[in-house]
DSSP file (Angstrom, degrees, kcal/mol; ACC not computed):
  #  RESIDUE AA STRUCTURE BP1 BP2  ACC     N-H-->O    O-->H-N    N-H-->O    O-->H-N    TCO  KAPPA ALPHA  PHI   PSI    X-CA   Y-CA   Z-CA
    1    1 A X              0   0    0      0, 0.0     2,-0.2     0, 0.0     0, 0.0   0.000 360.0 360.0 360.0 119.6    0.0    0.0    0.0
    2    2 A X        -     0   0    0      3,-0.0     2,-0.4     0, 0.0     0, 0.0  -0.549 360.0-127.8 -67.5 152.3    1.4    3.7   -0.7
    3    3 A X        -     0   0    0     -2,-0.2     2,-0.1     3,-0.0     3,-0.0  -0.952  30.7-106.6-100.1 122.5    0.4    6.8    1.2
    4    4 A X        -     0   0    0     -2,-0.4     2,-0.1     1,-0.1     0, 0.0  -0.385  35.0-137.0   8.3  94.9   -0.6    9.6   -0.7
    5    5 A X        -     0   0    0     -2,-0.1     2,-0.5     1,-0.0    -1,-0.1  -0.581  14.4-144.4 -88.2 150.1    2.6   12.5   -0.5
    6    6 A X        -     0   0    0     -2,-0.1    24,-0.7    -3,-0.0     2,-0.3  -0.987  28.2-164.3-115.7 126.7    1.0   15.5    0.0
    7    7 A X  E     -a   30   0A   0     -2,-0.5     2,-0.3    22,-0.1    24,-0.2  -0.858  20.0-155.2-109.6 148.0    3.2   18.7   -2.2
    8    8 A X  E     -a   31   0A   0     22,-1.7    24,-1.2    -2,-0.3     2,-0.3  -0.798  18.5-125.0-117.1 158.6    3.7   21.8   -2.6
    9    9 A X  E     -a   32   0A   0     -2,-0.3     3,-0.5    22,-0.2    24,-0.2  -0.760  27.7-122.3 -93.8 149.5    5.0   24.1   -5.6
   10   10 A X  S    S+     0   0    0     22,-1.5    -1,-0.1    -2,-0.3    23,-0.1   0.837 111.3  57.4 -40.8 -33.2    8.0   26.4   -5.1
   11   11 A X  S    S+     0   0    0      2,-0.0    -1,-0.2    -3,-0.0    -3,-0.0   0.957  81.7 105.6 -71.8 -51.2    5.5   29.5   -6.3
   12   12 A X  S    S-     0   0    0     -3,-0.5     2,-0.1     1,-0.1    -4,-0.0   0.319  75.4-100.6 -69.9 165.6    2.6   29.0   -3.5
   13   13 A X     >  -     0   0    0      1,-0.1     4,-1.0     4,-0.0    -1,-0.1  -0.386  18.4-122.7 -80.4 147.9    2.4   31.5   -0.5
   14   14 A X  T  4 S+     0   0    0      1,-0.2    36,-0.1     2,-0.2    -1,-0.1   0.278 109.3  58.6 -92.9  26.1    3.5   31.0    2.8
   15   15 A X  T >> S+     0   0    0      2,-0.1     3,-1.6     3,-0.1     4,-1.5   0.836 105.0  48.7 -83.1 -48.8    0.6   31.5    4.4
   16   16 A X  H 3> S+     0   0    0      1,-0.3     4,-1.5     2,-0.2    -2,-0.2   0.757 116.5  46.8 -50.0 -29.7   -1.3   28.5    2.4
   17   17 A X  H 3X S+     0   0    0     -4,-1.0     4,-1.3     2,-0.2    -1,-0.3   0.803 107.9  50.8 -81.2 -18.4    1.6   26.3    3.3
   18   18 A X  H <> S+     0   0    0     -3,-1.6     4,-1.9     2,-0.2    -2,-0.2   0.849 117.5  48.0 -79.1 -54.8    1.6   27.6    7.0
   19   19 A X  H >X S+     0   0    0     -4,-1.5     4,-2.0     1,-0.2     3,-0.8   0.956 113.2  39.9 -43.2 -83.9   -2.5   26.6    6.7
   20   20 A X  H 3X S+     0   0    0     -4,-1.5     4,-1.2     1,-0.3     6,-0.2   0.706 114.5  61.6 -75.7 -28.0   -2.4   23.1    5.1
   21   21 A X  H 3<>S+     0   0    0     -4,-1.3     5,-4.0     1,-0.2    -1,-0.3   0.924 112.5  31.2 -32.9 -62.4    0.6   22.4    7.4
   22   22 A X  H <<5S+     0   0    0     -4,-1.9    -2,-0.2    -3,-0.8    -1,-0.2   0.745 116.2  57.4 -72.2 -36.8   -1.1   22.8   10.5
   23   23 A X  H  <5S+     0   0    0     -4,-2.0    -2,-0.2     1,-0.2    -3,-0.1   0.986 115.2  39.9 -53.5 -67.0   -4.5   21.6    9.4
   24   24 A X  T  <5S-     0   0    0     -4,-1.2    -2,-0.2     1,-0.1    -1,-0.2   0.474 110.5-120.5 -52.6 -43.1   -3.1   18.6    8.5
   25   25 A X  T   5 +     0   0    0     -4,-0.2     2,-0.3     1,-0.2    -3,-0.2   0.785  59.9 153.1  91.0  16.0   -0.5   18.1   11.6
   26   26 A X      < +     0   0    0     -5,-4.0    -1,-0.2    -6,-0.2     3,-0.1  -0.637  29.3 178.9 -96.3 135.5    2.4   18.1    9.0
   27   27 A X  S    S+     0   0    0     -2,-0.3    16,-0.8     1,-0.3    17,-0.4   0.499  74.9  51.8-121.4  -3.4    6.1   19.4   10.3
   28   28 A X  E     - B   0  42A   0     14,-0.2    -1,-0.3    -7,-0.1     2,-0.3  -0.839  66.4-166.6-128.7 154.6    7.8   18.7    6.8
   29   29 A X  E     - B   0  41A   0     12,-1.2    12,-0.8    -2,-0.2     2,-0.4  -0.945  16.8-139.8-150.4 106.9    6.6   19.9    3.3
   30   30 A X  E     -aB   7  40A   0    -24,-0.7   -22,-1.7    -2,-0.3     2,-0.3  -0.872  18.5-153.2 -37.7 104.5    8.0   18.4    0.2
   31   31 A X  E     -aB   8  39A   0      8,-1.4     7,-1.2    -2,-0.4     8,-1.1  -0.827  18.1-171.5-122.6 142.9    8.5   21.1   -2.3
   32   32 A X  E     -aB   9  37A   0    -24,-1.2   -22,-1.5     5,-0.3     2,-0.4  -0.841  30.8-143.9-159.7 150.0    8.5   20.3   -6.1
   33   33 A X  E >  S- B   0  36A   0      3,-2.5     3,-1.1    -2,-0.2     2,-0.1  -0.898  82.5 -58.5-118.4  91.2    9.0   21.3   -9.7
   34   34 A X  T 3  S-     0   0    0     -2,-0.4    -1,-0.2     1,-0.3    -2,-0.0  -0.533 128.3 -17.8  26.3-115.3    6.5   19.8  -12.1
   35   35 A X  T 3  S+     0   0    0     -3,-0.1     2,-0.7    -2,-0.1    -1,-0.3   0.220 119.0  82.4 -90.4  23.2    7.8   16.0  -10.7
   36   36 A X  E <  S-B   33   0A   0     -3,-1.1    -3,-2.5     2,-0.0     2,-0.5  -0.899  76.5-124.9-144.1 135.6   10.8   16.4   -9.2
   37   37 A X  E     +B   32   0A   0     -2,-0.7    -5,-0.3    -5,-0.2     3,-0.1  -0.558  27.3 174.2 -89.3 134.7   11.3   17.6   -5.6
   38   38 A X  E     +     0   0A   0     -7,-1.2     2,-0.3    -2,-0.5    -6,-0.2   0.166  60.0   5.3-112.6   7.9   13.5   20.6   -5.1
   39   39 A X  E     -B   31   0A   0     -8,-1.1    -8,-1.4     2,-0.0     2,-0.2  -0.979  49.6-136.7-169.7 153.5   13.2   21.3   -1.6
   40   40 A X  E     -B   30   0A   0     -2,-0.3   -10,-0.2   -10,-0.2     2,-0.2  -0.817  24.0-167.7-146.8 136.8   11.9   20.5    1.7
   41   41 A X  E     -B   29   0A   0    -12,-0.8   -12,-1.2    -2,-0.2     2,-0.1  -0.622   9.6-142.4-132.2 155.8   10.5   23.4    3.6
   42   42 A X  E     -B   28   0A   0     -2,-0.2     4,-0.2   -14,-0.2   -14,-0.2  -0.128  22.5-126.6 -65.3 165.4    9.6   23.2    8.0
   43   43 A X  S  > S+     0   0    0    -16,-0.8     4,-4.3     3,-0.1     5,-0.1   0.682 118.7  55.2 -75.1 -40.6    6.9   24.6   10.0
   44   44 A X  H  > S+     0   0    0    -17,-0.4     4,-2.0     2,-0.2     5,-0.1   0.893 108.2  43.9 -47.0 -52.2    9.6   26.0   11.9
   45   45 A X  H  > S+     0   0    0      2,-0.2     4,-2.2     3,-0.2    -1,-0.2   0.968 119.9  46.7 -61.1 -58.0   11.3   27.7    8.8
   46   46 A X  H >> S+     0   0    0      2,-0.3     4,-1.1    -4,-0.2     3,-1.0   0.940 113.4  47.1 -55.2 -59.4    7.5   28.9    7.7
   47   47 A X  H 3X S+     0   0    0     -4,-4.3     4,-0.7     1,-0.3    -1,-0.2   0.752 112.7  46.9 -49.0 -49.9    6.5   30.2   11.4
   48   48 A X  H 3X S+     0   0    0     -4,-2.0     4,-0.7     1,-0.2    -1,-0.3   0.758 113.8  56.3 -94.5 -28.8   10.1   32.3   11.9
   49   49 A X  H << S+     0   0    0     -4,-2.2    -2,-0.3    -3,-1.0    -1,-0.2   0.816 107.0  47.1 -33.5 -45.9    9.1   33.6    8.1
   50   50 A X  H  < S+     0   0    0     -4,-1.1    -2,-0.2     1,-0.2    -1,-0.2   0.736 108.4  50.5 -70.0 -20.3    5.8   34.9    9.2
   51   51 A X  H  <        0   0    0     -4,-0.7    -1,-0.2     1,-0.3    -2,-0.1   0.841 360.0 360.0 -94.3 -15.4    6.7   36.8   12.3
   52   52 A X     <        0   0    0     -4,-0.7    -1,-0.3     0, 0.0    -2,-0.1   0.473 360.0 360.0 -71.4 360.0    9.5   38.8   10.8
């Protein structure tokens, strides 16, 4: 059986990722380029983004 990765694209905002992060319960984000992952982004990273 596979699990379903849940991704994100480099472009989207880092409030929507901040969102579906948290909804979700997620502390890592995959980040992607049409298939191929380019990144992988925190809550932590996102959180200390927003407050600055």
């Amino acid at each position: 059986m596979t699990a379903c990765v849940i991704t994100a694209t480099e472009d989207r905002m880092v409030e929507g990722l901040v969102q579906q992060m948290v909804t979700r319960n997620m502390y890592l984000m995959p980040i992607v380029c049409d298939t191929e992952a380019v990144g992988i982004v925190t809550r932590y990273e996102l959180l200390r983004l927003m407050i600055r």
